[in-house]
KOLROMI-990227 format. One record per residue (C-alpha): x, y, z; chain; residue number from 1. Coordinates in pm, whole numbers. Example, Ala and Ser with C-alpha at 12.3 -4.5 7.8 and 13.67 -1.06 7.14 Angstrom:
<recs>
<rec><x>1230</x><y>-450</y><z>780</z><cadena>A</cadena><num>1</num></rec>
<rec><x>1367</x><y>-106</y><z>714</z><cadena>A</cadena><num>2</num></rec>
</recs>
This chain:
<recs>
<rec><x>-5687</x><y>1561</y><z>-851</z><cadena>A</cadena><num>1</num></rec>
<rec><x>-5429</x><y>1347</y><z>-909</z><cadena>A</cadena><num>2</num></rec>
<rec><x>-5176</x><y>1551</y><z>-1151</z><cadena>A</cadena><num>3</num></rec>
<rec><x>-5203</x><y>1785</y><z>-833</z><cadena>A</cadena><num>4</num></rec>
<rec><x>-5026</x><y>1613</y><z>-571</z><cadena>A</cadena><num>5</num></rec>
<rec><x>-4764</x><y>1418</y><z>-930</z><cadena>A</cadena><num>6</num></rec>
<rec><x>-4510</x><y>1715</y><z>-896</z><cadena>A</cadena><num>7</num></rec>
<rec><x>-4461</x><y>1778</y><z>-507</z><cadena>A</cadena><num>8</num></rec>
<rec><x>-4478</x><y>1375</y><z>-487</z><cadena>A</cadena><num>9</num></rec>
<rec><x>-4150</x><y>1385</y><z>-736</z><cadena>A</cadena><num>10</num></rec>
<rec><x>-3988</x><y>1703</y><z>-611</z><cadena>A</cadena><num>11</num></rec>
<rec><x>-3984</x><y>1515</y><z>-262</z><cadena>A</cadena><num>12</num></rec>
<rec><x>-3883</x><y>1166</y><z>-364</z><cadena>A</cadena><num>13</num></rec>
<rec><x>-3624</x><y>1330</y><z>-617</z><cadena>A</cadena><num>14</num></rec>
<rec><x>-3487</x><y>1481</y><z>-271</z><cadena>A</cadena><num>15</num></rec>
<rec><x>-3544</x><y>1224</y><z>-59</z><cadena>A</cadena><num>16</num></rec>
<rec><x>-3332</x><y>1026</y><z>-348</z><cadena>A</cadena><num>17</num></rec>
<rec><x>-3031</x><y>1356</y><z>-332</z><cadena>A</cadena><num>18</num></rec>
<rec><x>-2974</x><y>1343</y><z>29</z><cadena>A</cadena><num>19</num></rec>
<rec><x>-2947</x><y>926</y><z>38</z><cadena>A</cadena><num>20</num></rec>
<rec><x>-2705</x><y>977</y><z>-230</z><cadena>A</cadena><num>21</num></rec>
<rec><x>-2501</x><y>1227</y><z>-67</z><cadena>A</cadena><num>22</num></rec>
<rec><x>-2474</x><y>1053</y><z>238</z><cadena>A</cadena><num>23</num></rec>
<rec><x>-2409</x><y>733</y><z>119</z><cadena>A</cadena><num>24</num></rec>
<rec><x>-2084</x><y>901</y><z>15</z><cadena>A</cadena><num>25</num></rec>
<rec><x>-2027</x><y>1105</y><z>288</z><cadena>A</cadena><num>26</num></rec>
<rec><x>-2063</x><y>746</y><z>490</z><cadena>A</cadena><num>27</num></rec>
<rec><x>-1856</x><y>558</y><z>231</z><cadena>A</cadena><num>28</num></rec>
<rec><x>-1520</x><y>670</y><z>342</z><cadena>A</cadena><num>29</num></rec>
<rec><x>-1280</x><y>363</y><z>319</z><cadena>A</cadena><num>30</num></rec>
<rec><x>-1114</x><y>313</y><z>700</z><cadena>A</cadena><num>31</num></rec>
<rec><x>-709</x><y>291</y><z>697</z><cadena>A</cadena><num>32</num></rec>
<rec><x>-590</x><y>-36</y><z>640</z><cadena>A</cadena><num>33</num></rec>
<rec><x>-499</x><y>-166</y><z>1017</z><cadena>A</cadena><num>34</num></rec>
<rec><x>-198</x><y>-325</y><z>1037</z><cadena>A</cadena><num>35</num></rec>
<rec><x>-83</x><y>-584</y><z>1290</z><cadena>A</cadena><num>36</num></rec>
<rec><x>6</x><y>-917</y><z>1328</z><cadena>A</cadena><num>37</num></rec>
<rec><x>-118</x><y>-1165</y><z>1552</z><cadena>A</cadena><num>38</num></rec>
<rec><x>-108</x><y>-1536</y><z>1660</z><cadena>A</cadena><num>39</num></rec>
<rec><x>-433</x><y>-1769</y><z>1545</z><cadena>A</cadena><num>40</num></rec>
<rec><x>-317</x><y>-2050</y><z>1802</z><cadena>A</cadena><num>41</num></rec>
<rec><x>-304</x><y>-2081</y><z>2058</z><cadena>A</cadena><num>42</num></rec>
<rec><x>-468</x><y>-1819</y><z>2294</z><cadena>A</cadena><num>43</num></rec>
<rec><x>-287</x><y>-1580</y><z>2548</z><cadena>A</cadena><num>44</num></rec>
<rec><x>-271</x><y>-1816</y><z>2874</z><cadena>A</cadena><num>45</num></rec>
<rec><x>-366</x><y>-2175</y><z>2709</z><cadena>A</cadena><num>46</num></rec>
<rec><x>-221</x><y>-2459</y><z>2880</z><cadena>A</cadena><num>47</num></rec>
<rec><x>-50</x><y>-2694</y><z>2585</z><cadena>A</cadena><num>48</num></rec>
<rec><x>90</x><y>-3066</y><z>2514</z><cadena>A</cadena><num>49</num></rec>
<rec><x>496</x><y>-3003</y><z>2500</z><cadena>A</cadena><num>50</num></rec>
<rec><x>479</x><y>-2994</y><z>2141</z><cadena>A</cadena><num>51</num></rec>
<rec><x>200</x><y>-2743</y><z>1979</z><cadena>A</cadena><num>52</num></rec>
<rec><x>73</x><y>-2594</y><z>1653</z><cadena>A</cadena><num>53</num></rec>
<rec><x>170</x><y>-2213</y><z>1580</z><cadena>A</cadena><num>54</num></rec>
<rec><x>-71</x><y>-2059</y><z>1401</z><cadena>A</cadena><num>55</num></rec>
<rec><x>65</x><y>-1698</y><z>1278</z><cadena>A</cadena><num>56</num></rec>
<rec><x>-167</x><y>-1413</y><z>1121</z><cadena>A</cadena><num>57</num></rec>
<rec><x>-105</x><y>-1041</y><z>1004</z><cadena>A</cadena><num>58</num></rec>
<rec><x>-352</x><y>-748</y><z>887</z><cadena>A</cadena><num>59</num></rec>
<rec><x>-285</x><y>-509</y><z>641</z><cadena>A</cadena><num>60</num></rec>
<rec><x>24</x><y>-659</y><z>492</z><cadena>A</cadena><num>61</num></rec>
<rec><x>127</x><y>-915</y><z>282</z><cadena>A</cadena><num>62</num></rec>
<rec><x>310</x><y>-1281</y><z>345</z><cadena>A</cadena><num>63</num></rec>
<rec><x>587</x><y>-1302</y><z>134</z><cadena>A</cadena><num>64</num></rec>
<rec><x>995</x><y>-1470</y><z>137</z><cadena>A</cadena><num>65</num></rec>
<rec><x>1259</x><y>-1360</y><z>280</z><cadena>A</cadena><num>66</num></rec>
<rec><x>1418</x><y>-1143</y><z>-28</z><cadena>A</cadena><num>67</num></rec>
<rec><x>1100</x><y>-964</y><z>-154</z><cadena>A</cadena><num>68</num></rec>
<rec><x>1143</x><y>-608</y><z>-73</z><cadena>A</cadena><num>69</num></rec>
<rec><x>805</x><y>-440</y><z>-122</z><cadena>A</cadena><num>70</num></rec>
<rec><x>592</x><y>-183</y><z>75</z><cadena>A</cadena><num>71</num></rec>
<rec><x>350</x><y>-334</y><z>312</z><cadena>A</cadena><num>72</num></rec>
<rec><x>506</x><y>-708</y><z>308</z><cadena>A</cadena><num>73</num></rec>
<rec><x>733</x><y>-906</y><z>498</z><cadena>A</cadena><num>74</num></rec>
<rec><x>797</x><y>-1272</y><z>715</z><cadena>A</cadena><num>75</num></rec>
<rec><x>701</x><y>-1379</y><z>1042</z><cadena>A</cadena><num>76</num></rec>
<rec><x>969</x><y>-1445</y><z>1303</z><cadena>A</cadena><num>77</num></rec>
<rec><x>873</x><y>-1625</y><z>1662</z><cadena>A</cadena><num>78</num></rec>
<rec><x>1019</x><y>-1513</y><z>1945</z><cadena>A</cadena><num>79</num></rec>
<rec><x>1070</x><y>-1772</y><z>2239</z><cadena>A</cadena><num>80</num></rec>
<rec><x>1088</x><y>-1630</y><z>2588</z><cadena>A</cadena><num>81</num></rec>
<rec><x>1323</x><y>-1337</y><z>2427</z><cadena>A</cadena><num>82</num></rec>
<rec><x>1392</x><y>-1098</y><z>2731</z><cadena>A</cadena><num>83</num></rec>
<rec><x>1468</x><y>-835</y><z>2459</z><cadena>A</cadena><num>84</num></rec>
<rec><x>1254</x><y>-684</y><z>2201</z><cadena>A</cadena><num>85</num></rec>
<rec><x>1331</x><y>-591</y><z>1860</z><cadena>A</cadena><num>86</num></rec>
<rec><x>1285</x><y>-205</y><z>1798</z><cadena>A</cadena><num>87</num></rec>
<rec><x>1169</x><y>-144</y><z>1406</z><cadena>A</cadena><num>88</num></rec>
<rec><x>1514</x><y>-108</y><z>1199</z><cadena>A</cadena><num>89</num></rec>
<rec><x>1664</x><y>-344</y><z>1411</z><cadena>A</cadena><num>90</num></rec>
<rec><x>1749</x><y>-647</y><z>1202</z><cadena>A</cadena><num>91</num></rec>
<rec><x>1590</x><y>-965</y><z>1351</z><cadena>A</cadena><num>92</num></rec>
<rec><x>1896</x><y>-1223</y><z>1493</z><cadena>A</cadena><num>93</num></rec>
<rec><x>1913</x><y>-1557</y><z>1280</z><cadena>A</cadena><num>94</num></rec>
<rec><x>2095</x><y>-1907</y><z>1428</z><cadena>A</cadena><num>95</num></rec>
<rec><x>1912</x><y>-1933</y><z>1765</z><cadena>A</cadena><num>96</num></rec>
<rec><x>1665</x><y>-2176</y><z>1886</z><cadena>A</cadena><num>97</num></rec>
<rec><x>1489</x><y>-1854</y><z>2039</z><cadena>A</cadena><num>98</num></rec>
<rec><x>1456</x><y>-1651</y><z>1716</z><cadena>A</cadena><num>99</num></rec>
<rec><x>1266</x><y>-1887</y><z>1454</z><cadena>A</cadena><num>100</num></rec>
<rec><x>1231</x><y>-1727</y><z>1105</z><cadena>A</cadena><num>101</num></rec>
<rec><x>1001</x><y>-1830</y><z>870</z><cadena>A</cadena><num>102</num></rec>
<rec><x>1175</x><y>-1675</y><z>563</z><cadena>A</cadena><num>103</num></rec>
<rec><x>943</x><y>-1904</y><z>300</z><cadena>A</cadena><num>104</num></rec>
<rec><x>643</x><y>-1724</y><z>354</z><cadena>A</cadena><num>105</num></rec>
<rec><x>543</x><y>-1984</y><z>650</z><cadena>A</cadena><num>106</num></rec>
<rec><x>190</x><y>-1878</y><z>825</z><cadena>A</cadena><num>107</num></rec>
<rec><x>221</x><y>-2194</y><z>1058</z><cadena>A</cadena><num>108</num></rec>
<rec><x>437</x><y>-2434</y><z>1259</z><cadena>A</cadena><num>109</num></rec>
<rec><x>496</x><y>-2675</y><z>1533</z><cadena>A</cadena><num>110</num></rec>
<rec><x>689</x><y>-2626</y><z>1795</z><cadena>A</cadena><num>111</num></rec>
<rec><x>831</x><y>-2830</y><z>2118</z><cadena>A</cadena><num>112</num></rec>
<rec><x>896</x><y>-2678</y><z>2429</z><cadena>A</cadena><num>113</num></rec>
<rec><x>988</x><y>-2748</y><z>2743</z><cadena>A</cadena><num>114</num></rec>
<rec><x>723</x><y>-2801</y><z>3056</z><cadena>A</cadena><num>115</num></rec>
<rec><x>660</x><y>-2493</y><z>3234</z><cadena>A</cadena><num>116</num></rec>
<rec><x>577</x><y>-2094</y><z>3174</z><cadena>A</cadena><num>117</num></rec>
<rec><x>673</x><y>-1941</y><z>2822</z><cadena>A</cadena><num>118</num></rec>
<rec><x>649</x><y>-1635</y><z>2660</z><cadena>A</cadena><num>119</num></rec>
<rec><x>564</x><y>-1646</y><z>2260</z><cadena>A</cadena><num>120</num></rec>
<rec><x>645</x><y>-1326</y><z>2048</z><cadena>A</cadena><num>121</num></rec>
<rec><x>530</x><y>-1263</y><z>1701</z><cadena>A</cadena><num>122</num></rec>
<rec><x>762</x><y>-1035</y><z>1552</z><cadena>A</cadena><num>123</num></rec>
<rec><x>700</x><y>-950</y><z>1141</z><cadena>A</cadena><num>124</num></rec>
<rec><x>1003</x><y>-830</y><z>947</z><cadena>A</cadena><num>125</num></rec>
<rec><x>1078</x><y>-685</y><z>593</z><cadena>A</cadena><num>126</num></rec>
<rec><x>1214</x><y>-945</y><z>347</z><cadena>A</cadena><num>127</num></rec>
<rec><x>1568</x><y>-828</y><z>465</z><cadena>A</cadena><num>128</num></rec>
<rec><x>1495</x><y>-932</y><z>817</z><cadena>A</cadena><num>129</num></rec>
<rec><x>1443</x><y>-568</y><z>929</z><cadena>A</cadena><num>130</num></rec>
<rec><x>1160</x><y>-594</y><z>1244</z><cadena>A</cadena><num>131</num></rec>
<rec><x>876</x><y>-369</y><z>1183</z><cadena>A</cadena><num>132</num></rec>
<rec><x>888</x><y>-296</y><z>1541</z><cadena>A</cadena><num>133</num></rec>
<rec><x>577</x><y>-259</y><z>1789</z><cadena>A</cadena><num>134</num></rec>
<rec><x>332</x><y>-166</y><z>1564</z><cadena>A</cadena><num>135</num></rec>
<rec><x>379</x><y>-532</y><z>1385</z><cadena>A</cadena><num>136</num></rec>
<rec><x>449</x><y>-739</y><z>1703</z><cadena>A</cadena><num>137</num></rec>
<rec><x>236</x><y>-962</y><z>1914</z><cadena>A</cadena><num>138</num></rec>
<rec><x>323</x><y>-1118</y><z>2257</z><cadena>A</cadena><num>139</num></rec>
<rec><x>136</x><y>-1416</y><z>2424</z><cadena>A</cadena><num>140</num></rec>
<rec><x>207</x><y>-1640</y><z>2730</z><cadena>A</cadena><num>141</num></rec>
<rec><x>184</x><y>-2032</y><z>2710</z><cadena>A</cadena><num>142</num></rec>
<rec><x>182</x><y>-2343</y><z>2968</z><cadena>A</cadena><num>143</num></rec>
<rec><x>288</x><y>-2631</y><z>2837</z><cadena>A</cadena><num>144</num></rec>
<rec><x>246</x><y>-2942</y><z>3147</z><cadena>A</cadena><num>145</num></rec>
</recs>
């Protein structure tokens, strides 16, 4: 009696065992790698002492100096209360207390600011300074009292 059920009993867990397999791999498709950058501190709209810690993040790239040109890597720059964005291609301008660069490979910082409304932008550039543009830019607003 038993021998008579063995075979069905293998042909179904032999195809129960197919179809998992299949869509296991049919399910195991790898997302694209998202890319963007963001800040870790402090939050869109936080109210802060008149000197605060910059915490600076990015997805789907890599931290490296300025210098290293390589796919998929490049620098953070901060942006403070910039009325004009950087377009991707557009080189990032250095010597200003509005455009901080962080050309070592820097993922953090501290910063003073004046009481009152600002505007914080996260902008992350090639190792030449080149802005990726929107895709790998962040804004947020700050209070400091």
């Amino acid at each position: 009696m038993k021998m008579k059920f063995a075979l069905p009993m293998f042909l179904l867990s032999a195809s129960i065992g197919y179809a998992h397999t299949a869509m296991a791999s049919y399910y195991d498709v790898k997302p694209l790698a998202v890319q963007r950058v963001y800040f870790i501190e402090p939050m869109d709209g936080a109210v802060v002492e008149s000197e605060f810690k910059v915490g600076m993040g990015v997805q789907g790239m890599e931290v490296m100096p300025a210098g290293t040109i390589a796919e998929n890597t490049g620098h953070h720059h901060l942006l403070i209360d910039a009325t004009q964005q950087i377009n991707a291609g557009e080189t990032i301008p250095a010597g200003s207390d509005k455009h901080l660069h962080f050309g070592k490979g820097q993922t953090e910082t501290k910063i003073k600011l004046a009481p009152g409304p600002h505007t914080l932008t996260l902008q992350f550039a090639n190792g030449a300074h080149v802005s990726y543009g929107e895709k790998m830019r962040s804004t947020i607003h700050v209070t400091v009292k």
